[in-house]
N, C-alpha and C positions, 0 to 999 in steps of 0.2 A: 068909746068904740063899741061897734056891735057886734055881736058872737054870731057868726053866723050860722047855721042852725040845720040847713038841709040844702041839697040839691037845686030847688027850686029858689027858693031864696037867693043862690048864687047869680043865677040866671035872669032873677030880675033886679039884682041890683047893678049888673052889668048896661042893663039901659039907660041908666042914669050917670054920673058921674059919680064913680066911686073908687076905692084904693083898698084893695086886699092884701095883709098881711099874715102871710102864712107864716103858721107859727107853732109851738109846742111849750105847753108848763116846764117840761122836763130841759130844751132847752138853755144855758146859760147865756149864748150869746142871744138871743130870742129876749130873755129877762133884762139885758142892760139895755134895753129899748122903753123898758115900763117906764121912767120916770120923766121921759123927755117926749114922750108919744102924745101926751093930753094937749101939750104945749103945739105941737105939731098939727092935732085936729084944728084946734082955736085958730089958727095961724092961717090952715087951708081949708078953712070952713064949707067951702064949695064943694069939696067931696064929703063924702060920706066914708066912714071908715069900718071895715069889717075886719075882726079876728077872724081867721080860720086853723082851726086845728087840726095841720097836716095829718095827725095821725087818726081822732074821728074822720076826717076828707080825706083820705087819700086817693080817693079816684080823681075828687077834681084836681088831686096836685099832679096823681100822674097824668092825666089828661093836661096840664100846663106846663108840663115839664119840666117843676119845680123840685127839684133834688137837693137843694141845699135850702136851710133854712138859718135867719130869717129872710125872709123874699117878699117884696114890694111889688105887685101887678095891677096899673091902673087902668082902667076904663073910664069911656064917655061915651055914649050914645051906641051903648054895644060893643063898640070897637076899641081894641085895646090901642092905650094911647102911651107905654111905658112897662119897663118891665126893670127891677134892681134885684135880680136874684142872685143867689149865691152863700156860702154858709159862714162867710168869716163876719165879724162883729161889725156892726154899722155905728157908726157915730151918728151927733144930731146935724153935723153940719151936710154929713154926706147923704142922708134922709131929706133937709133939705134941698140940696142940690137938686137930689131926683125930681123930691114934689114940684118943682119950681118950672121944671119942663113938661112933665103931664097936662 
């Protein structure tokens, strides 16, 4: 997964088909994500996957209106195509579920 890194970089990974996962180290429900998440890239290789760290970003969070974390927001072609946000724990089934429809 890629870190995503600035502002701009956000903006143009949103052109393409990709899947944001806002997130935080500090986080515990965020952390029970790490081990089922690579499985997850492999799986939907068609995106592109970006870490964001709500709390370096939090303009683009508050600008998505992302208040709970961890949160899933996909794009394709610019346009958002999906959104799984929210702060209680995600499982890997219910990560796939979402990917499955983006």
């Amino acid at each position: 997964m890629k870190k995503l890194e600035s502002k701009q970089q956000f903006e143009e990974a949103k052109k393409g088909k990709a899947v944001f996962l806002f997130s935080a180290d500090w986080c515990p429900d965020c952390r029970f994500l790490d081990p089922f998440m690579p499985e997850m890239e492999s799986t939907f290789n068609e995106f592109d996957f970006y870490y964001v760290d709500r709390d370096e970003h939090i303009e683009i969070a508050q600008e998505m209106d992302i208040f709970g974390i961890p949160s899933f927001v996909a794009y394709r072609d610019n346009a958002e195509t999906g959104r799984y946000v929210g702060k209680e724990r995600k499982t890997p089934e219910q990560v796939t579920s979402f990917l499955e429809t983006v």
